[in-house]
DOBA-38008 format. One line per field, with one value per residue (C-alpha): residue number from 1; residue in three letters; y, x, z. Coordinates in Angstrom, 2 decimals. Layout:
DOBA-38008
resi = NUM|...
resn = Ala|...
yy = Y|...
xx = X|...
zz = Z|...
end
This chain:
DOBA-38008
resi = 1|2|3|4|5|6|7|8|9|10|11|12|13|14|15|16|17|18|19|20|21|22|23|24|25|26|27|28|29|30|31|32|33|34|35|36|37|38|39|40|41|42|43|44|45|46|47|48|49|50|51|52|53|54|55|56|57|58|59|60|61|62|63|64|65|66|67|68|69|70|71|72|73|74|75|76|77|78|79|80|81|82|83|84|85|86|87|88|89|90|91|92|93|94|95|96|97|98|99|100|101|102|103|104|105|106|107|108|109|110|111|112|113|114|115|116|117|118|119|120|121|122|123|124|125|126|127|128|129|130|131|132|133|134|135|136|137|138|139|140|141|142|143|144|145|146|147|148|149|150|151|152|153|154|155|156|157|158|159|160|161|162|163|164|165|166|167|168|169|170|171|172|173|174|175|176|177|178|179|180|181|182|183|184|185|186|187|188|189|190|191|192|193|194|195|196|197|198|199|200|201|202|203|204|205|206|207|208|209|210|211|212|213|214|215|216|217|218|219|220|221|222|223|224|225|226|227|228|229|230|231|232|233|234|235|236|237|238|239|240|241|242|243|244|245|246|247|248|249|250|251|252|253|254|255|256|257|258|259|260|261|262|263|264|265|266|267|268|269|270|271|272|273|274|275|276|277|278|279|280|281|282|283|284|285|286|287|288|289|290|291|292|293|294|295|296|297|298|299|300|301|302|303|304|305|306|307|308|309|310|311|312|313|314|315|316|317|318|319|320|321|322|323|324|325|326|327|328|329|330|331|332|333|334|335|336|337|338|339|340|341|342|343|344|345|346|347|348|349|350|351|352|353|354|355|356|357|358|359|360|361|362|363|364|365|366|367|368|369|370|371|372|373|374|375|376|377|378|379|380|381|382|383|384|385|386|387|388|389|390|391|392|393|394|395|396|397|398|399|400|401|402|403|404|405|406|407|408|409|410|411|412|413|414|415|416|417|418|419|420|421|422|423|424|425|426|427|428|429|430|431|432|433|434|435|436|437|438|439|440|441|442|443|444|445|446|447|448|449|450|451|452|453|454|455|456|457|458|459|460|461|462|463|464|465|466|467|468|469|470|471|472|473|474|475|476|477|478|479|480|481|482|483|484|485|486|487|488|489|490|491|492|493|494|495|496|497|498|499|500|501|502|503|504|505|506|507|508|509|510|511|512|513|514|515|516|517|518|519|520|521|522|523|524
resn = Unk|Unk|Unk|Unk|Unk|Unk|Unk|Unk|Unk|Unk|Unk|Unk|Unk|Unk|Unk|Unk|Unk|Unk|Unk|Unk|Unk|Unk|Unk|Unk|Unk|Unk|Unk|Unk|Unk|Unk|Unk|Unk|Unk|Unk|Unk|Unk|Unk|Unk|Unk|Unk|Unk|Unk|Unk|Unk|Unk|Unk|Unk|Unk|Unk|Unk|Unk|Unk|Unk|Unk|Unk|Unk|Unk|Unk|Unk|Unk|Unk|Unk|Unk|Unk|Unk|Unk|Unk|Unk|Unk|Unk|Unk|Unk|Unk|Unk|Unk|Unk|Unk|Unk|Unk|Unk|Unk|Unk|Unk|Unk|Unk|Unk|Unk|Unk|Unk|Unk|Unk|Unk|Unk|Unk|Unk|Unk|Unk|Unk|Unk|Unk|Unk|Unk|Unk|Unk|Unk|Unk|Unk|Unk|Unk|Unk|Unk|Unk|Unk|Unk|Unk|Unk|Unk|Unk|Unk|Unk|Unk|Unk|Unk|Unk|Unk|Unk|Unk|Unk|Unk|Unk|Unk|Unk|Unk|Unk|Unk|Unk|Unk|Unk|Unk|Unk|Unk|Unk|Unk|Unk|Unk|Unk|Unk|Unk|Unk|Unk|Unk|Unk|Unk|Unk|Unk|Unk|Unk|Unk|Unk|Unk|Unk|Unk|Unk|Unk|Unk|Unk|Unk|Unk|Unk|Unk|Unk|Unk|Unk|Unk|Unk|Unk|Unk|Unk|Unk|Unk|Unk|Unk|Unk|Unk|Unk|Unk|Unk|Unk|Unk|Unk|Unk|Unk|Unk|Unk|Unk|Unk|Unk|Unk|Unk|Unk|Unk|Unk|Unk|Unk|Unk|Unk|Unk|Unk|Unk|Unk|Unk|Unk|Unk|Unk|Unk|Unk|Unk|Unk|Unk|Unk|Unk|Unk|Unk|Unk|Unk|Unk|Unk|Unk|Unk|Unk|Unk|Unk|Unk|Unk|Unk|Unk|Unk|Unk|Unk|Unk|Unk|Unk|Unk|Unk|Unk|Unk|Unk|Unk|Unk|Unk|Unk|Unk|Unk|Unk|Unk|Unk|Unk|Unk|Unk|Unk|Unk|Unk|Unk|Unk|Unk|Unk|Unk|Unk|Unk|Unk|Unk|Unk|Unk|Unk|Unk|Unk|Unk|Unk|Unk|Unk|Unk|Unk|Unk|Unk|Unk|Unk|Unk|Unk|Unk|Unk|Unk|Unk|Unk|Unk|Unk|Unk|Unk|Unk|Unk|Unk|Unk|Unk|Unk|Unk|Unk|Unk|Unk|Unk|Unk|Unk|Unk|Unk|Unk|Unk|Unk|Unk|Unk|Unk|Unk|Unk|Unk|Unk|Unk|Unk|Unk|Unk|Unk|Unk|Unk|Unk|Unk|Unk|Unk|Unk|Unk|Unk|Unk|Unk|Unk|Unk|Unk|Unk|Unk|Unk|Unk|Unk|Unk|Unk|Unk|Unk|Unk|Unk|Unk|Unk|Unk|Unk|Unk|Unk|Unk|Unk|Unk|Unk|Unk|Unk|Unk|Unk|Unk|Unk|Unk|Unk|Unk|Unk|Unk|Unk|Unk|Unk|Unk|Unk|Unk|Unk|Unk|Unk|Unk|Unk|Unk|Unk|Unk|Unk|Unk|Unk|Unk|Unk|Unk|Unk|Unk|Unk|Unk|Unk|Unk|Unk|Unk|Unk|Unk|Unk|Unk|Unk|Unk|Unk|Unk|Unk|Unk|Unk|Unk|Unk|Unk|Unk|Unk|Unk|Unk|Unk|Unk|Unk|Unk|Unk|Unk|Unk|Unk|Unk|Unk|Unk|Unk|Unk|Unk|Unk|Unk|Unk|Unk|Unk|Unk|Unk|Unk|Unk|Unk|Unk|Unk|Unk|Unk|Unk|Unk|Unk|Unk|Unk|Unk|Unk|Unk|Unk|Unk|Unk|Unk|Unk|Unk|Unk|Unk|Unk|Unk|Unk|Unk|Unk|Unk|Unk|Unk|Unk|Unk|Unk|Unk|Unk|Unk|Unk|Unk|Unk|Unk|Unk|Unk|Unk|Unk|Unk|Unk|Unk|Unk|Unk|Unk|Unk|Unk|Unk|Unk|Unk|Unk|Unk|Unk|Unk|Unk|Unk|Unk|Unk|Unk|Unk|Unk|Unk|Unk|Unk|Unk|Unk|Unk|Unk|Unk|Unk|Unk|Unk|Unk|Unk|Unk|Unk|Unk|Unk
yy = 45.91|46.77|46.95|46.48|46.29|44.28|44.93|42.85|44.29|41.61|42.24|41.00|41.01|42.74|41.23|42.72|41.83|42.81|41.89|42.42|41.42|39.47|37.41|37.48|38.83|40.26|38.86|40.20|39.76|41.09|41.69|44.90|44.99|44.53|46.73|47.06|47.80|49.06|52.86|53.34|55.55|55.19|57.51|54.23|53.28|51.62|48.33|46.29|47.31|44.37|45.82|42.37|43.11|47.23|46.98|47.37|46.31|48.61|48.55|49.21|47.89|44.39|40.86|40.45|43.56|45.11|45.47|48.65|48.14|51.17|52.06|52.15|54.96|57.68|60.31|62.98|60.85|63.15|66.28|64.58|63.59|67.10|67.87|65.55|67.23|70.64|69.37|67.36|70.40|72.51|70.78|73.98|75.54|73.59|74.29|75.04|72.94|75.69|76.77|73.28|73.01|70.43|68.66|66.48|63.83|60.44|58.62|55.64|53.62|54.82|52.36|51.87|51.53|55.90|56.78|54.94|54.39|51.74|53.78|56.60|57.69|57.28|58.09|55.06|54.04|50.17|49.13|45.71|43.86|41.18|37.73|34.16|34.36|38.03|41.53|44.22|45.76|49.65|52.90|55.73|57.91|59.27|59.49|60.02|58.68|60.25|59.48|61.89|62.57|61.43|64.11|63.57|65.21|66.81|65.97|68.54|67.71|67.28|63.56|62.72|59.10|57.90|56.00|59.79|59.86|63.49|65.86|69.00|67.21|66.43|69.81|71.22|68.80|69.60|73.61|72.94|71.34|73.40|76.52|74.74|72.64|73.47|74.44|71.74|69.04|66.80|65.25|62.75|62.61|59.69|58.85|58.90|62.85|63.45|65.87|67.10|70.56|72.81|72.88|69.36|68.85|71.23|70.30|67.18|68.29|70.54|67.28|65.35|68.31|68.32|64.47|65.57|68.49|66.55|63.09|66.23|67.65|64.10|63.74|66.92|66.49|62.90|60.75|57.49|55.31|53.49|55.62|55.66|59.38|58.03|55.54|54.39|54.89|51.66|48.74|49.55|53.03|52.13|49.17|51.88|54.49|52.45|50.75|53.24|53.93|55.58|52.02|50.69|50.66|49.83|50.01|47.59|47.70|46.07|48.55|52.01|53.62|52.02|53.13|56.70|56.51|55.34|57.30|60.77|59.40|59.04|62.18|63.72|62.17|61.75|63.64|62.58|59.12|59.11|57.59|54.22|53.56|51.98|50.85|47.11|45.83|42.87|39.61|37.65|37.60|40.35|38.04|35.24|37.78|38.77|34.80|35.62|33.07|30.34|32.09|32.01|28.70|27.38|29.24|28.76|25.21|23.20|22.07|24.98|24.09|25.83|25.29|21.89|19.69|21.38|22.18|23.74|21.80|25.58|24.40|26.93|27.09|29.05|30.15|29.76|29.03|26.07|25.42|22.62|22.86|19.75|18.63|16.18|14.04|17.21|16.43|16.11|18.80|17.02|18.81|16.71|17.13|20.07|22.10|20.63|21.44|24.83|25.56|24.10|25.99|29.35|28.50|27.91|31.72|33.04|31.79|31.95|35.44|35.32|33.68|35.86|38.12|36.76|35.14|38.16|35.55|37.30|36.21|33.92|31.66|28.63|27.27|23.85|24.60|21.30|20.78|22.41|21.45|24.61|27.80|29.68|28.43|29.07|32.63|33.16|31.92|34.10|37.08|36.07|35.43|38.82|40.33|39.22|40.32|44.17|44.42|43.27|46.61|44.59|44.96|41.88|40.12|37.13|35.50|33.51|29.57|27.43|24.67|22.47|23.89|26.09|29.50|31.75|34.98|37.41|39.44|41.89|40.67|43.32|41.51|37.52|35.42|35.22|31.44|30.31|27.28|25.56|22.37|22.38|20.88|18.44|20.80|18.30|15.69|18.30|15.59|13.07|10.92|10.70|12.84|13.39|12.13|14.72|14.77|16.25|18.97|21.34|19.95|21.63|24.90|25.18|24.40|27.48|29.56|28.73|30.09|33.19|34.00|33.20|33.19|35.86|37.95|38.42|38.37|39.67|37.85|35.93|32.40|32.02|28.29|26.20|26.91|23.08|23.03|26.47|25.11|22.42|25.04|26.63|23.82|23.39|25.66|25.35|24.93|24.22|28.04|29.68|26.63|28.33|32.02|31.06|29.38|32.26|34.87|36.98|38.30|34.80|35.05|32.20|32.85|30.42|31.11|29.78|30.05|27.43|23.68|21.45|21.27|24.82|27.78|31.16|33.59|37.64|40.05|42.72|44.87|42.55|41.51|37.89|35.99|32.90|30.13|27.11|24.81|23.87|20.62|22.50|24.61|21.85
xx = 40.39|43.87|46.67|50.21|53.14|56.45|59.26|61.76|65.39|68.04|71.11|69.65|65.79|63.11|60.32|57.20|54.36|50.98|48.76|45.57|44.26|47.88|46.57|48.98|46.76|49.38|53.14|55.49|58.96|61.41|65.34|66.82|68.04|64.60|64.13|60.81|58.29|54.83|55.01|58.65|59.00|60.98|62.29|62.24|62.89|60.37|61.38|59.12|55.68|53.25|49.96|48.11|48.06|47.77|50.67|54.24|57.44|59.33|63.16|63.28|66.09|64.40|65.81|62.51|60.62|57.81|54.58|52.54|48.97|47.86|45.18|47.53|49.44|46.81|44.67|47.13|50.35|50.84|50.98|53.99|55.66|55.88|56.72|59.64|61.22|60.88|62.71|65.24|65.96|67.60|70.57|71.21|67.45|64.56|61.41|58.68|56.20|53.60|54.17|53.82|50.72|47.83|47.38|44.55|43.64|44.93|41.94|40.80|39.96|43.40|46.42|49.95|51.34|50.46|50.95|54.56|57.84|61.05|63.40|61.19|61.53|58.81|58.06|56.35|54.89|54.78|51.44|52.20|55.50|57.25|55.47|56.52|57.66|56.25|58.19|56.94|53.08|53.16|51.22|51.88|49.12|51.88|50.55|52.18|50.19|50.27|48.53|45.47|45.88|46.87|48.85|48.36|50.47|48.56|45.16|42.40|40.13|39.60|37.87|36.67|37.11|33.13|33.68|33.33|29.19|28.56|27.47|28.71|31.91|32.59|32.08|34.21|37.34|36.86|36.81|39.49|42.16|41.29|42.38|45.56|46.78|49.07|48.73|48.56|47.75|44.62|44.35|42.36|41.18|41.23|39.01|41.07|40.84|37.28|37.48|41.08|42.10|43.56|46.81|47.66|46.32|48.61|51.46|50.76|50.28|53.48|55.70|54.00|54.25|58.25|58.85|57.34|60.04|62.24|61.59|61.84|64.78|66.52|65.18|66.76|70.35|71.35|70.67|71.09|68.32|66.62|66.68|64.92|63.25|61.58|61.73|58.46|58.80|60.57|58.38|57.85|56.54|54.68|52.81|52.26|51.06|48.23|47.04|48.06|44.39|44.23|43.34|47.11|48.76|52.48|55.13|58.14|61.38|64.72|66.99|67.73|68.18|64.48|63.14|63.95|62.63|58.95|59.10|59.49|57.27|54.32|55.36|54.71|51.13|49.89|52.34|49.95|51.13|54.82|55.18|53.89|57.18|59.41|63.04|63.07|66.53|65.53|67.85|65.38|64.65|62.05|59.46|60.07|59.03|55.99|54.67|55.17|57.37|54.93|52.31|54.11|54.98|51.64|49.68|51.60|51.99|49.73|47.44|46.39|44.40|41.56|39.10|38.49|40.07|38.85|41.61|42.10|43.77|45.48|47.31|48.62|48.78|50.17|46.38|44.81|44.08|42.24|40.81|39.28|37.80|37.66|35.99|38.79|38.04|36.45|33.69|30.10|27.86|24.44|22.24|22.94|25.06|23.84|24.76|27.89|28.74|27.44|29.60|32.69|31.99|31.63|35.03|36.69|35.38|36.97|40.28|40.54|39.85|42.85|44.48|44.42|45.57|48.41|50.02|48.54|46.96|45.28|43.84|41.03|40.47|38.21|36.88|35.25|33.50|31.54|28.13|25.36|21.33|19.61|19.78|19.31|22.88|24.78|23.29|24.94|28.15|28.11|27.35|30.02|32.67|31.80|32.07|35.64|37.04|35.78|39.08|40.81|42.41|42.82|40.38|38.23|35.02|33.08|30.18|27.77|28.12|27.32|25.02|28.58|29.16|32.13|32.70|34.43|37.04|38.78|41.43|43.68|47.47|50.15|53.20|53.89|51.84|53.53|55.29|56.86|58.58|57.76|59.38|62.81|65.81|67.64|71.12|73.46|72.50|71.26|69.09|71.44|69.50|72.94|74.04|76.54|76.35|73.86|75.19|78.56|76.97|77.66|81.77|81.28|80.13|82.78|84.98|83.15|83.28|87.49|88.46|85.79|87.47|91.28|91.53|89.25|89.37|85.55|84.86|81.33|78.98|75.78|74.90|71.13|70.30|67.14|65.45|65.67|69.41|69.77|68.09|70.31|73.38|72.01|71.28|72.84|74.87|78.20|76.44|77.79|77.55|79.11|82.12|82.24|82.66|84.89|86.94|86.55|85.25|81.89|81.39|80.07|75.88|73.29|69.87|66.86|65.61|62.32|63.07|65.94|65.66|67.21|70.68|71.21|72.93|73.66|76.46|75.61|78.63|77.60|76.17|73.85|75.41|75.14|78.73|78.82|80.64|79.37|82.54|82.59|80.68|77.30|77.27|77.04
zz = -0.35|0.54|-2.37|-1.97|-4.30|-3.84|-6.52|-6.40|-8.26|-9.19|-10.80|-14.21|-14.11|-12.32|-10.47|-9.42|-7.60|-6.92|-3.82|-3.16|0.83|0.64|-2.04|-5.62|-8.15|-10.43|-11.29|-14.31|-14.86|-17.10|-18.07|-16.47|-20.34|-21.78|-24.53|-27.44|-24.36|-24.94|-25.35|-26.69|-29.45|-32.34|-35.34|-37.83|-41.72|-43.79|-44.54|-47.33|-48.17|-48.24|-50.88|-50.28|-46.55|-46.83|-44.78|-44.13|-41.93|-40.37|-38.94|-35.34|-34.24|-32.82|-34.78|-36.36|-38.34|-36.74|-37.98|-39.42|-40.79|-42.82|-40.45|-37.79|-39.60|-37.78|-39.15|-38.37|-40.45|-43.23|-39.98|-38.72|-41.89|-42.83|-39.09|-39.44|-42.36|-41.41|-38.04|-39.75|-42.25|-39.39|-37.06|-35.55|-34.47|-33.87|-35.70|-32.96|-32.55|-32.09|-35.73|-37.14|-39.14|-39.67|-42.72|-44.58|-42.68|-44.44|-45.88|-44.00|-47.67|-48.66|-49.98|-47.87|-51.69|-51.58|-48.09|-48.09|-49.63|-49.12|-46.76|-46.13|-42.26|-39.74|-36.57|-34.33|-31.01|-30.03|-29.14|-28.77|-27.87|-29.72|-28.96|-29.78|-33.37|-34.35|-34.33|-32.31|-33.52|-34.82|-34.50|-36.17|-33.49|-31.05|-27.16|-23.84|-21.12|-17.85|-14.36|-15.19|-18.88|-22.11|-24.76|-28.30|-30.88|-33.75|-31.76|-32.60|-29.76|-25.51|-24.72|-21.10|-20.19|-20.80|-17.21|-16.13|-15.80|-14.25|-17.48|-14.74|-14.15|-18.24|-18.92|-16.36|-17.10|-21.21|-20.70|-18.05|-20.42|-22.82|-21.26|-20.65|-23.46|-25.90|-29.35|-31.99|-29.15|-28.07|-24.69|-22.89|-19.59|-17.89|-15.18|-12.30|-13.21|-12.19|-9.07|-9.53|-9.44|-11.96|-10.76|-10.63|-14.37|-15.26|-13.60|-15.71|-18.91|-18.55|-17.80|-21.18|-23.31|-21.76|-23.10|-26.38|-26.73|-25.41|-28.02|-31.03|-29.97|-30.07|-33.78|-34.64|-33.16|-34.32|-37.42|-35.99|-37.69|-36.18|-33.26|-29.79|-29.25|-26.24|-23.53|-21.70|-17.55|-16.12|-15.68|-12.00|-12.65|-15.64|-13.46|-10.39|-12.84|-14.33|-11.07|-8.55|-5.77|-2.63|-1.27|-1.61|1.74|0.68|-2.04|-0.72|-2.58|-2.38|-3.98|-3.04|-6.84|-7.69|-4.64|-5.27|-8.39|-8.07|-4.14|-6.38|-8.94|-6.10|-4.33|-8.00|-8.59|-5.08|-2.53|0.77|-0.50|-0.90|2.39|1.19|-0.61|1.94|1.04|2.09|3.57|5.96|5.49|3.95|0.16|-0.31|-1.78|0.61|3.57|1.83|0.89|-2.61|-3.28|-1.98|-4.21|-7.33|-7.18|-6.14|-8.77|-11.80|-13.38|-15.35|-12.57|-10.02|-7.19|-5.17|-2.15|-1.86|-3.60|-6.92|-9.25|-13.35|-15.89|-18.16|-21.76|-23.90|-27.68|-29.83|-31.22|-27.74|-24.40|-22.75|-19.43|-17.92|-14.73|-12.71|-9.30|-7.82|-4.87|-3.26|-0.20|-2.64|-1.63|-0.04|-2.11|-5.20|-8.38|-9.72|-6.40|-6.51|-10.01|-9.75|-6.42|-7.99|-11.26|-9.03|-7.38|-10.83|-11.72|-9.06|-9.48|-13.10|-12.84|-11.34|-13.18|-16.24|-14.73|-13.18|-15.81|-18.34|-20.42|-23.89|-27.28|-26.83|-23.28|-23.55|-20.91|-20.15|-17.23|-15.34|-17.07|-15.61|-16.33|-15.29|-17.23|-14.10|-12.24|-16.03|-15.92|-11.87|-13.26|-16.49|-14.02|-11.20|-14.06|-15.39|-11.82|-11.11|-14.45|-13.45|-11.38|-14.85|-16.66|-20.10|-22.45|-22.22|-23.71|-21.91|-23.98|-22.09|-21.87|-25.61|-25.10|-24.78|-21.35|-23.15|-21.83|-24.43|-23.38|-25.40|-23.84|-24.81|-25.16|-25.83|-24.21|-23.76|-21.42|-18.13|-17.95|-14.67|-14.67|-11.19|-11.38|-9.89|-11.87|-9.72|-8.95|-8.33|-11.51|-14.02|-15.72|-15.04|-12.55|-10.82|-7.70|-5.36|-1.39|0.10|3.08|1.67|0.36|3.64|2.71|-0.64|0.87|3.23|0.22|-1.54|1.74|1.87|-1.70|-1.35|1.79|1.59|-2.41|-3.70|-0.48|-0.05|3.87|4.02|2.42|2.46|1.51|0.38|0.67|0.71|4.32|5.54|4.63|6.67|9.22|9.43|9.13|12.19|14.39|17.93|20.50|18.54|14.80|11.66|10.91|14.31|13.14|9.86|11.62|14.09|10.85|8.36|9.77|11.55|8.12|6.89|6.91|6.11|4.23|3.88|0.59|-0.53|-4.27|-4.19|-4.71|-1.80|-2.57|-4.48|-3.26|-4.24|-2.86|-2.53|-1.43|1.00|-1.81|-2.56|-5.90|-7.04|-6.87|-9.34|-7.26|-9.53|-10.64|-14.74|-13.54|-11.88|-14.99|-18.16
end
């Protein structure tokens, strides 16, 4: 299976996709601005302690508190409250880390009521971002993840990912890092570790230990509270960390500051690979020349369809998910109904697989799957559904189907389901149910094209329209565009865009930044 990666860098969001055989398997998208991601760290005040919940909310910075359960706090909490102080206590010279000692372990049975106080300063890692109407979720068990390892500050101990099966190669990899690591710190190997040398381990380690300094040393120069000591990897790197395999072929990018980025990230962690990360700068929209435009809007929506007329019904609820898997007016397969529900049940596997991950669906899934009589064809699907989610890197749980046909999923959720809005709102009506002449619509570009060109004084630029209306534009010996050249210039380019509706348009200078030409009208 071949893996590539297209990342997709607007002026105000980020977009990136993953492919796998050119088929969309995974899709996020998020503000350039976005803040609160999985991983951040934070140097944060105590808010309100909550005994009947053994819990408390903390003041991070985000609109709505985030969440600390007392178990979350981390056997090693009392280590770095004492750690903190000590740091805090001297603006001038840090204390080292080195010299930091270990205390008790907080009791697991323990109260928040003891461990805590209103205002006290702690430091925290979000495990879970904010979702619908909830604040960001807490840990007080600091980790930096790496490609091969995971640091942990205040750790006592070396675990080997238990995906790792060779006894000879456990051993090695345990008496490895612990020749290496620093004092006062536990690590975990993860599995793409098994087999690597010495030298790149370290090289590793070195770079975590550097971010821990490096979050400390911001603790101990500023009081800002809350603060951020440290700043998960972009979104980009973070995705290419976790997923990156030798089997991935390409890394496509539209903008030159991202592209150096994640190209010295790879040349870091895999420097045989660093060629894979190609700077895209073809005319098209990057994820219209890679059919992931098509893809997206095809396999979001309420209905998605699959081979043969057979299509999913997907609601979401605020305390769940529900699919129903229907057969549609596909061809009847001629060895009766129970083949046919079993092959259209297999089919539904496949793509809801899929599915979850695509949109990065979590909590619980339930499925209505099309009833099947014989134990033996719910068993294949039980085992096929189980097979597709082994590609899935969230935590997940399948349980077999009830005697209702209902199959039941639980899946790790740590940021908002994915939700992309596929219908297109009518551009010229906006609701309205009333719009302009169509066929003036090329009269109110060249209206737009005449004040970007003679009243703004922009004479390189590209217009990104929907592909039938560019193909309408570029029609004929003498078209509409050469006309509109000839009139205001060679520096006056024409896009088909796949993501626009019919009569939308968008405007890009020659950097490739966004130019808002919408009159008051377009915009209410």
């Amino acid at each position: 299976m071949n893996s590539e990666v297209v990342i997709d860098v607007q002026e105000k969001e980020v977009a990136i996709a993953l492919l796998e055989d050119k088929k969309l398997v995974e899709y996020q998208k998020e503000p350039r601005e976005a803040s609160f991601a999985v991983g951040n760290i934070y140097i944060a005040k105590v808010k309100k302690l909550m005994p009947g919940l053994n819990a408390c909310f903390v003041d991070v910075g985000y609109e709505r508190d985030a969440f600390l359960h007392y178990l979350d706090l981390g056997g090693q909490f009392n280590s770095y409250a004492k750690y903190l102080k000590q740091v805090q206590s001297d603006r001038k010279k840090l204390y080292p880390f080195a010299k930091a000692t270990r205390q008790p372990e907080l009791p697991k049975d323990g109260s928040v009521q003891t461990a805590l106080t209103v205002g006290q300063e702690v430091m925290v890692q979000i495990v879970k971002e904010p979702i619908s109407t909830k604040g960001p979720r807490l840990t007080g068990e600091i980790s930096f993840a790496g490609r091969y390892l995971v640091l942990v500050p205040f750790g006592d101990k070396v675990s080997v990912s238990s995906k790792i099966k060779s006894g000879e190669e456990r051993a090695r990899l345990k008496q490895l890092i612990h020749s290496i690591k620093p004092k006062n710190c536990g690590v975990i190997v993860r599995t793409v570790a098994e087999g690597k040398r010495v030298a790149e381990l370290d090289a590793e380690l070195k770079v975590l230990n550097k971010r821990w300094e490096d979050a400390i040393t911001k603790v101990q120069k500023t009081q800002q509270r809350p603060q951020l000591i440290f700043e998960e990897t972009g979104r980009a790197i973070a995705l290419i960390r976790d997923i990156f395999n030798p089997s991935f072929e390409n890394i496509h990018i539209n903008d030159e500051e991202a592209y150096n980025e994640v190209k010295n990230y790879v040349s870091l962690i895999a420097p045989e690979k660093a060629g894979i990360v190609k700077l895209y700068t073809g005319k098209l929209p990057i994820f219209d020349n890679f059919d992931v435009t098509k893809q997206i809007k095809s396999g979001f929506g309420r209905i998605v369809n699959y081979k043969h007329g057979a299509y999913l019904i997907i609601e979401h609820t605020e305390a769940l998910h529900v699919v129903d898997v229907n057969s549609g007016n596909r061809t009847r397969n001629n060895n009766g109904q129970e083949a046919n529900a079993l092959e259209v049940n297999l089919g539904a596997a496949d793509e809801l697989a899929r599915q979850l991950r695509l949109r990065d669906m979590g909590g619980i899934i339930v499925v209505d799957f099309i009833d099947m009589n014989l134990a033996e064809d719910r068993q294949l699907l039980y085992e096929r559904m189980c097979e597709n989610m082994k590609q899935d890197r969230a935590r997940h749980n399948i349980l077999p189907l009830s005697k209702f046909g209902l199959m039941q999923i639980t899946r790790q959720r740590v940021r908002p389901a994915m939700d992309v809005k596929v219908e297109e709102e009518c551009p010229t009506c906006f609701g309205s149910g009333k719009i302009k002449s169509s066929i003036l619509f090329t009269d109110q570009l060249e209206r737009k094209i005449d004040r970007l060109v003679n009243k703004i004084g922009i004479k390189r630029f590209t217009l990104h329209v929907h592909p039938y209306v560019a193909a309408y534009i570029n029609q004929g010996f003498i078209s509409l565009k050469r006309r509109w050249q000839l009139k205001f210039g060679m520096g006056v380019h024409v896009v088909p865009s796949q993501k626009l509706g019919f009569l939308q348009y968008e405007f890009y200078d020659s950097k490739r930044q966004f130019i808002d030409m919408k009159e008051e009208i377009e915009t209410k």
